[in-house]
C-alpha positions as CSV (number, residue, x, y, z in Angstrom):
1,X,159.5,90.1,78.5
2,X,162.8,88.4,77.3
3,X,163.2,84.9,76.2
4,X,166.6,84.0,75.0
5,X,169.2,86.8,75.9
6,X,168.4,90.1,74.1
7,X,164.8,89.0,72.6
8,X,162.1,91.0,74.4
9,X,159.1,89.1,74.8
10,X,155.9,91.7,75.6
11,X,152.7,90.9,77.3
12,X,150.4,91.4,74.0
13,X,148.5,88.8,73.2
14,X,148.8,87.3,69.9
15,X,146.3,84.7,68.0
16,X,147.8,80.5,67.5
17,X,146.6,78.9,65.1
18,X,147.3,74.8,65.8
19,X,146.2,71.7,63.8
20,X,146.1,68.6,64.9
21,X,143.9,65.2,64.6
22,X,140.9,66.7,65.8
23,X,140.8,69.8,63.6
24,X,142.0,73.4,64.2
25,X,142.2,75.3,67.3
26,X,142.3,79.1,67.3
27,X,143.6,79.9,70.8
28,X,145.3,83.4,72.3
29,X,148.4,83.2,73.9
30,X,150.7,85.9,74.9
31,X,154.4,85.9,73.2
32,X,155.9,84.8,76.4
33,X,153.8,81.8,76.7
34,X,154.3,81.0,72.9
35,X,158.3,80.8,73.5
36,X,157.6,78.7,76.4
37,X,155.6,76.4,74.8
38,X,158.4,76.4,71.9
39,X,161.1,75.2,74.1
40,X,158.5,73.0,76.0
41,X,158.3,70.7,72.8
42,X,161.7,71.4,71.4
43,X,163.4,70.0,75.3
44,X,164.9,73.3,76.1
45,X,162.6,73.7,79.0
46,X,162.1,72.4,82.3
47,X,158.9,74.3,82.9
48,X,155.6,72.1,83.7
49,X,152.3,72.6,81.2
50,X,150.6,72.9,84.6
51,X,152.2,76.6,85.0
52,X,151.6,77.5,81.2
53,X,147.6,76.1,82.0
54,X,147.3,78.3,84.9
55,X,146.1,81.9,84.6
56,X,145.1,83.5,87.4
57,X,142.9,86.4,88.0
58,X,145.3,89.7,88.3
59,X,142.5,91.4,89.8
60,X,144.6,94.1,91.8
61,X,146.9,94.6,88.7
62,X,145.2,98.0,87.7
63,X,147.5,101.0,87.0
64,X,147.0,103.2,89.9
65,X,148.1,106.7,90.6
66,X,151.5,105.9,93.1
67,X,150.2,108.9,94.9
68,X,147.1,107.5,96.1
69,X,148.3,104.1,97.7
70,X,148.6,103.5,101.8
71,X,152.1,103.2,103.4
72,X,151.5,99.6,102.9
73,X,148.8,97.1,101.0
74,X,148.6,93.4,102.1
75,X,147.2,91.2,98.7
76,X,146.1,87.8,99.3
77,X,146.9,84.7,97.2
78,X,148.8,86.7,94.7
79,X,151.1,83.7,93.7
80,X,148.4,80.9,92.9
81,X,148.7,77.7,94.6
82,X,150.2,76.1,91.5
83,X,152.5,79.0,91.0
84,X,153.8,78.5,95.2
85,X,153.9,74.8,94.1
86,X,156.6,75.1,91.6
87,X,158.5,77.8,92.3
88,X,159.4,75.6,95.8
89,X,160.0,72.6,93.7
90,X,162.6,74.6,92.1
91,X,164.2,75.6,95.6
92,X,164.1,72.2,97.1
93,X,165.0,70.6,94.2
94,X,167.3,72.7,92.6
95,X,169.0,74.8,94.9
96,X,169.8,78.4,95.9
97,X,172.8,79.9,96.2
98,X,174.5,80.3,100.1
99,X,174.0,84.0,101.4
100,X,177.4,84.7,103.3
101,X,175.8,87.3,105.3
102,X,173.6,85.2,107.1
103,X,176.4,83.5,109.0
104,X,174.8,86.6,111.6
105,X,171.2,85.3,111.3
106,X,169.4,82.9,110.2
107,X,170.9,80.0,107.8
108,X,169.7,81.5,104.5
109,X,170.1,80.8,100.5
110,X,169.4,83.3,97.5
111,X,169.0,83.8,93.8
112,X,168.4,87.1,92.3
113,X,167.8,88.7,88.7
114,X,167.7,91.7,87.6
115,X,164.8,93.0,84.8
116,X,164.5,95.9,83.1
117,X,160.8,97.7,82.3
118,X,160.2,98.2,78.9
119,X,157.3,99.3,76.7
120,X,154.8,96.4,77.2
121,X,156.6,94.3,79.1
122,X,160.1,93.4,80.8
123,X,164.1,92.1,79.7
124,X,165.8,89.8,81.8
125,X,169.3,91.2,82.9
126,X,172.3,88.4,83.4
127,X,173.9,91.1,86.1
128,X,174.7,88.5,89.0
129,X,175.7,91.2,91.8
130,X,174.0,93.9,93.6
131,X,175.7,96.4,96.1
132,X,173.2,98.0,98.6
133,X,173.9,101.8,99.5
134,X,175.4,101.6,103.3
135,X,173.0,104.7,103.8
136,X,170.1,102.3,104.2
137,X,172.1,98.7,105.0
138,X,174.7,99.4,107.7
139,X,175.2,95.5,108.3
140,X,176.0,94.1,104.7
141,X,175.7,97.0,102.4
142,X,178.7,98.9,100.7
143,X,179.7,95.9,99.2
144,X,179.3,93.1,96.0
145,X,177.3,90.6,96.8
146,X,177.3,87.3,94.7
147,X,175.0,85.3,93.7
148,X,173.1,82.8,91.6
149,X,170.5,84.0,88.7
150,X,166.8,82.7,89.3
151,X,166.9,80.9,85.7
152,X,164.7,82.3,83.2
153,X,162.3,79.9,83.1
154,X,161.0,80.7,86.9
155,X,161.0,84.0,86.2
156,X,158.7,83.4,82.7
157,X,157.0,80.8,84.3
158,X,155.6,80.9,88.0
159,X,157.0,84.2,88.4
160,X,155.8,86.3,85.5
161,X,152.0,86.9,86.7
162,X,153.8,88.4,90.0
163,X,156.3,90.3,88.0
164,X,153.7,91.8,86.1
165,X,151.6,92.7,89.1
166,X,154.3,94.3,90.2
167,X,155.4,96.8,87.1
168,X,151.5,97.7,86.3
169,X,150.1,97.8,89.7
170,X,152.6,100.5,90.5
171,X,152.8,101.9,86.9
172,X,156.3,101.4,86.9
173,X,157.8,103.8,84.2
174,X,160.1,102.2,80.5
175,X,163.5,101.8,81.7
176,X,163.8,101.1,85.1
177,X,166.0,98.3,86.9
178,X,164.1,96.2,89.2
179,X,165.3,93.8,91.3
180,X,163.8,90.4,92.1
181,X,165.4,88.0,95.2
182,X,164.1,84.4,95.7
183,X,165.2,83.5,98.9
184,X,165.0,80.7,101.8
185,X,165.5,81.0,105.7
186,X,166.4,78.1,107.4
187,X,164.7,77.8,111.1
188,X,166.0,75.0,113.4
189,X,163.9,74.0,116.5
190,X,167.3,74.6,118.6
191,X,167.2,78.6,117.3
192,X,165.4,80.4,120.1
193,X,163.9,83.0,117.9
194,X,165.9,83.2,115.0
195,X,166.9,86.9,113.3
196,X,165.0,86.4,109.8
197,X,166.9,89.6,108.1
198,X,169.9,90.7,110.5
199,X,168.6,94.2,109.6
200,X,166.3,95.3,112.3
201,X,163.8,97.9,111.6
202,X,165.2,99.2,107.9
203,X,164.1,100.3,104.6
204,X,165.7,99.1,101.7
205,X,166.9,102.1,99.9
206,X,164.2,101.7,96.9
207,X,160.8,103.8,96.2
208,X,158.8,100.5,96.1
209,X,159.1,96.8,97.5
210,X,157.0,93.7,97.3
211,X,158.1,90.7,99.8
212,X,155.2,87.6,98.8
213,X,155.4,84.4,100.7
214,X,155.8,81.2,98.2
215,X,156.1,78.6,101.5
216,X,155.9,78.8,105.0
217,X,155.5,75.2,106.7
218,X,155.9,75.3,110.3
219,X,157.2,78.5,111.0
220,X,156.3,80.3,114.3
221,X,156.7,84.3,114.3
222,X,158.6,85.9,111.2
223,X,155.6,88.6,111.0
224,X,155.9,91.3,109.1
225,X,155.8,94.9,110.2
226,X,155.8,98.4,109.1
227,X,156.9,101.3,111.1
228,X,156.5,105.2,110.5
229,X,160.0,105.4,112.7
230,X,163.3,103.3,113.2
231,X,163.3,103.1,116.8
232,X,159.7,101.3,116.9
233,X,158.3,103.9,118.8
234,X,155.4,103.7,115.8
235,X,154.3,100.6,114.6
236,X,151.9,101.3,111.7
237,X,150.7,97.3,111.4
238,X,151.6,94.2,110.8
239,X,151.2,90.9,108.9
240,X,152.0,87.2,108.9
241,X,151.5,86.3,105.2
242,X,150.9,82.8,104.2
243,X,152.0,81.0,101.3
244,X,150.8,83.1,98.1
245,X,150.0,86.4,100.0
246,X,152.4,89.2,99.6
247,X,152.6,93.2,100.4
248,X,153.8,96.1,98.4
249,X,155.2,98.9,101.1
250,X,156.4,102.2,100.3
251,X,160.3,101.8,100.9
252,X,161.0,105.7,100.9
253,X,158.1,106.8,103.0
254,X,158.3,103.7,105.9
255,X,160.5,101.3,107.5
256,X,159.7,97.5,107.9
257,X,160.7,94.6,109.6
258,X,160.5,90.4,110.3
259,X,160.1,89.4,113.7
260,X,162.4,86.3,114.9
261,X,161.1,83.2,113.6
262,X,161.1,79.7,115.6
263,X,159.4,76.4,115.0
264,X,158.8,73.2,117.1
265,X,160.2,70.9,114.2
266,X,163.8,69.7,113.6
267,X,163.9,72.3,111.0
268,X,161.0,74.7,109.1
269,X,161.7,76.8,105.8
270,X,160.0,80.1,104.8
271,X,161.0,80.9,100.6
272,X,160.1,84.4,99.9
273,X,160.5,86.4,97.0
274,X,161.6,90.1,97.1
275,X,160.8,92.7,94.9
276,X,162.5,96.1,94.5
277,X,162.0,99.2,92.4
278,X,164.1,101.0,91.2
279,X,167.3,99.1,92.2
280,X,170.3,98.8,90.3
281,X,172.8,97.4,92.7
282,X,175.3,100.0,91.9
283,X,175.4,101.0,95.5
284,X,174.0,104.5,94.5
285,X,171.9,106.3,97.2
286,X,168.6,106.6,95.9
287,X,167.6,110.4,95.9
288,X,163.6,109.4,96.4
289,X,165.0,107.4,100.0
290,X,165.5,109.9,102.5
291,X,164.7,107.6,105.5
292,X,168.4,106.3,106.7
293,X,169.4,103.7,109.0
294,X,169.9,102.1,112.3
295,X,173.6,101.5,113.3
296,X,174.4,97.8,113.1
297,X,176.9,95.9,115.8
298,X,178.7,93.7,112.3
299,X,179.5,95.9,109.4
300,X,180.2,92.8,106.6
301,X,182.2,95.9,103.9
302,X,184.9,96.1,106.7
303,X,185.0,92.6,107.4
């Protein structure tokens, strides 16, 4: 993992030694918990103790022959309930940045970063752009898109144990670009049923994604399904995952998709984070993706 830009942090654990009124403690704390803990006490972090106290139970993250996993997997409480907790107190509190695209669906506001796999662990990339091949996204790729970076301390804080789910569960190989979105949909009780994506039925160009739920308070629909074909005809399943559950789908083998969301409040928000592997937002199709595209009505690179 990286703290401060260029220093890799990996996921070894490594023996503190701390001494204090009541004697020595001998504790184990991995590298990236140490630099958190360093900033914590020197004021250059906003991150809570509460998130550095919580450690919960990877008990899917097992290296796994890629081979060997379904279409799709649904995990349940992935993100803990602290984990949820503070990554939406950074949304509401903070902000995302506006996603011009959804000016075609529903009102919606994003962060991304970029991290790149490496032997033990991950780096945090300050890239703040991605292009999506217009193979797979015929509404807004073929084009930069702009945004703001999730700041580093989410993503070594609430967001590392899902990070790290991600690259081992999958066995994601040393040098490869993933890309992680945080993102919230607006839904206003005047919507009737609201287009989460403005995609349809889609893949997203990448061998792997993981899409985990961090809230969802009053939100009717926006289930997620995964289809062998892009007209529909062959709905494999589908899922409506609640805060902290998430699901890892095979992007080049099928498509998936969010059904229009509603709510009967003034207004509901769904935050989700997105994960994709490999993606390196150069706009490059990827050779693994064979799976194409529907046509879209609003092609944003022309526009």
């Amino acid at each position: 993992m990286m703290g401060p830009a260029g220093a890799s942090v990996s996921s070894k654990k490594e023996m503190l030694i701390m001494i204090g009124p009541g004697g020595v403690l001998v504790t184990f704390m991995t590298p990236m918990l140490l630099w958190l803990l360093a900033n914590i006490i020197s004021g250059e972090s906003s991150v809570k103790f509460e998130t550095l106290c919580e450690n919960p139970p990877l008990q899917y993250a097992n290296a796994v022959n890629r081979e060997e996993l379904p279409p799709f997997q649904v995990f349940k409480n992935i993100l803990s309930p602290t984990e949820c907790k503070n990554i939406s107190e950074f949304v509401h509190n903070v902000g995302l940045s506006p996603d011009p695209s959804s000016l075609y669906f529903l009102e919606r506001n994003k962060n991304i970063r970029f991290i790149k796999v490496v032997d033990g662990g991950f780096e945090i990339m300050n890239k703040n752009y991605f292009k999506q091949s217009d193979k797979y996204n015929d509404f807004s790729g073929g084009y930069d898109r702009h945004y703001d970076l999730i700041p580093e301390h989410v993503v070594l804080g609430p967001m590392f144990n899902l990070l790290t789910f991600f690259i081992e569960h999958l066995s994601i190989p040393v040098n490869t670009i993933i890309l992680a979105h945080l993102q919230s949909s607006s839904i206003r009780a005047n919507i009737d049923g609201g287009d989460v994506t403005g995609q349809g039925i889609h893949t997203d160009g990448s061998d792997d994604v993981m899409m985990i739920c961090v809230k969802r308070d009053n939100v009717l629909g926006a289930e997620n399904q995964y289809h062998a074909s892009l007209d529909g005809s062959q709905l494999l399943g589908s899922s409506t995952l609640e805060a902290g559950d998430g699901v890892v789908v095979k992007d080049n083998e099928i498509f998936h998709y969010v059904t229009k969301a509603t709510t009967n409040e003034p207004i509901a928000h769904r935050i989700m984070i997105v994960i994709h592997s490999p993606f390196d937002g150069n706009g490059d199709q990827n050779p693994n993706n064979k799976l194409g595209k529907n046509p879209a009505t609003n092609q944003l690179r022309y526009d």
